[in-house]
C-alpha positions in Angstrom: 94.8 83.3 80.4 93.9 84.9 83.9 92.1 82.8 86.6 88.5 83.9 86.9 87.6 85.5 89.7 86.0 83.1 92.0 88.6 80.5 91.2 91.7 80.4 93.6 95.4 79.2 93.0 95.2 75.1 93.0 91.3 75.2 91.7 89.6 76.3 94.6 86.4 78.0 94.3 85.0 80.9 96.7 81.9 80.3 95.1 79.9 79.5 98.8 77.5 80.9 100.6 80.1 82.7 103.3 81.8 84.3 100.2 78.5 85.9 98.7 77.8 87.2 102.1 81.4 88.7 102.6 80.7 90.6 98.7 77.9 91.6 99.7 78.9 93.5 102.9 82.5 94.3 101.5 80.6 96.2 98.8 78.1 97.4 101.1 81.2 99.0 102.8 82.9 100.9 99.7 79.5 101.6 98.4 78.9 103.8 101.8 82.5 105.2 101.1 81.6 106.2 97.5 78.4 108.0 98.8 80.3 109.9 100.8 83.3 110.8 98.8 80.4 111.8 95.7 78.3 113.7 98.4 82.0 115.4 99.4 82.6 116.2 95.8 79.6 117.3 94.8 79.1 119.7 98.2 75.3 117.6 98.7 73.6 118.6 100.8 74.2 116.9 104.4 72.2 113.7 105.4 72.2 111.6 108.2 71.1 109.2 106.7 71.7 108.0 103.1 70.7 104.3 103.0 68.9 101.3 105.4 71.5 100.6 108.1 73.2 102.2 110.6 76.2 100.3 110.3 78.5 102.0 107.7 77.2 99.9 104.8 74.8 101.1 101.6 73.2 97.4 101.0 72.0 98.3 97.6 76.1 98.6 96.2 76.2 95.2 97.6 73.3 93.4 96.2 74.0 95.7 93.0 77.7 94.0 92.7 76.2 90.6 93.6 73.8 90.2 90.9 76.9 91.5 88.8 78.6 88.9 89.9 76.4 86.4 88.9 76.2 87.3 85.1 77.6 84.7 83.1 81.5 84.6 83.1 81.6 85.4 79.3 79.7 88.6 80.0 82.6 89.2 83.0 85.6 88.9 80.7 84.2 90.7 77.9 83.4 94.6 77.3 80.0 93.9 77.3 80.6 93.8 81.2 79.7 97.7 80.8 76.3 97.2 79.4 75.3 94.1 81.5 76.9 95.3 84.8 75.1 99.0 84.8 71.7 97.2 83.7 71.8 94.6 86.5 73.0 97.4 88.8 70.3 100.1 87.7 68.1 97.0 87.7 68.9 96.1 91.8 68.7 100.2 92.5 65.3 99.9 91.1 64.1 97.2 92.9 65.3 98.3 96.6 64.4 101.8 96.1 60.7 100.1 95.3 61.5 97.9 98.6 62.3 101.0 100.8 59.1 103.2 99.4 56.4 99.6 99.5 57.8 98.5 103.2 59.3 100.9 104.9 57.8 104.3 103.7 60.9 106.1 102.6 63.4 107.2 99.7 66.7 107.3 100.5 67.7 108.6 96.8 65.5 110.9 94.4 66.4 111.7 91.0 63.3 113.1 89.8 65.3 116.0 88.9 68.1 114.2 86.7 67.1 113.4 82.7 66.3 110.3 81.8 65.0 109.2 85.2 62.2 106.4 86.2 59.8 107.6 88.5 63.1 109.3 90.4 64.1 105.9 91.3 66.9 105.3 88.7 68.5 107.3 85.7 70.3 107.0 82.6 73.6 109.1 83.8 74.1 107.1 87.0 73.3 103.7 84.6 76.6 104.5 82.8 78.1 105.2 85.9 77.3 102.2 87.5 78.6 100.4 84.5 82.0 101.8 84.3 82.2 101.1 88.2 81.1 97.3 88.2 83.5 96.7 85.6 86.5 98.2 87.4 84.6 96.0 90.5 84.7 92.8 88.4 87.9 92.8 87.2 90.2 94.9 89.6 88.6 94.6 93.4 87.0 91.1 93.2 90.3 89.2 92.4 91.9 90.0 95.8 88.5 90.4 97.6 87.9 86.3 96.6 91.0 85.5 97.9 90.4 87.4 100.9 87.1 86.0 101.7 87.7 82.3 100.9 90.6 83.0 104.1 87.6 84.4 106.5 87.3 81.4 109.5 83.6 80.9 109.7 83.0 81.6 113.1 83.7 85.2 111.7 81.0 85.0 109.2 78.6 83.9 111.9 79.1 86.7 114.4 79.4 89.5 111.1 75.8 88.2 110.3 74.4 88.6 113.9 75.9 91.7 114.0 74.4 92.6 110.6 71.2 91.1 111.5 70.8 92.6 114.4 71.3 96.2 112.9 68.7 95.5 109.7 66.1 95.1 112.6 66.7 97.5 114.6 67.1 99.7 111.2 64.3 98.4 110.5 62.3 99.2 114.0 63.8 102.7 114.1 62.1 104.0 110.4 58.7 102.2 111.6 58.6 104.3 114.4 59.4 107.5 112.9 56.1 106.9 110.7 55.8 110.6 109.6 58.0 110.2 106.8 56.5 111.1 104.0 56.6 108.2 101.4 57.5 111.6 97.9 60.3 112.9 101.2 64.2 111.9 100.6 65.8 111.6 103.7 
């Protein structure tokens, strides 16, 4: 039987707070990428700007592969992974899109004019989607990207998270100033 995922050769677990942060940026990082390959594909229309940061990271695939990562391990290992996965994804794309609109007066994403959508904040298509990817995520990427983070020193960690930090506010300070943006206007 395969080692779960946060479990390392010799038992040990990657399970801290360091390794959360590390998924959570890492996915950040190839959820930016996947914007940008779909927007390529697709021919979208150009955007600057397609999520909160500046940095190169989209921090709703992160927090959506996070709270996949912390289903229950049965749900991981099973099929059911497709269900539960695009659910608590869908559910975290929800949430931040609500975040961005409440505090910071914009939509970064608008599917309005997809079927099955909720108030153009999620949609059924993109549900399935995100299902079929946070499986592949569960049990292809996060195997090597454990083992990768439980190697990262911590004095790494520290300066990726002032570095991070330091963007989110100055993200942050940059959209409050702009405070034209319509809150119905995608940018």
């Amino acid at each position: 039987m395969p080692r779960p995922w946060n479990i390392l050769p010799y038992g040990r677990k990657v399970g801290t707070m360091a390794g959360w942060l590390w998924y959570f940026w890492i996915y950040s990082f190839l959820g930016c990428g996947l914007e940008k390959a779909f927007a390529l594909a697709t021919h979208a229309e150009h955007q600057v700007r397609r999520c909160f940061l500046m940095l190169p990271l989209c921090p709703v695939y992160g927090l959506g592969m996070v709270a996949v990562l912390a289903l229950p391990e049965a749900v991981q290992r099973s099929g059911w992974l497709l269900l539960w996965g695009g659910l608590a994804a869908t559910a975290v794309e929800y949430a931040v899109h609500w975040a961005y609109e409440a505090v910071l007066g914009v939509r970064f994403w608008d599917y309005s004019h997809v079927p099955g959508n909720l108030r153009g904040r999620v949609c059924l298509p993109f549900t399935l989607v995100w299902g079929l990817l946070t499986a592949l995520a569960v049990w292809l990427v996060q195997p090597p990207l454990a083992a990768l983070a439980a190697r990262i020193p911590p004095g790494v960690t520290y300066a990726a998270l002032l570095v991070f930090t330091a963007d989110a506010l100055c993200s942050a300070k940059a959209l409050a100033a702009l405070g034209t943006i319509d809150k119905r206007q995608t940018i």
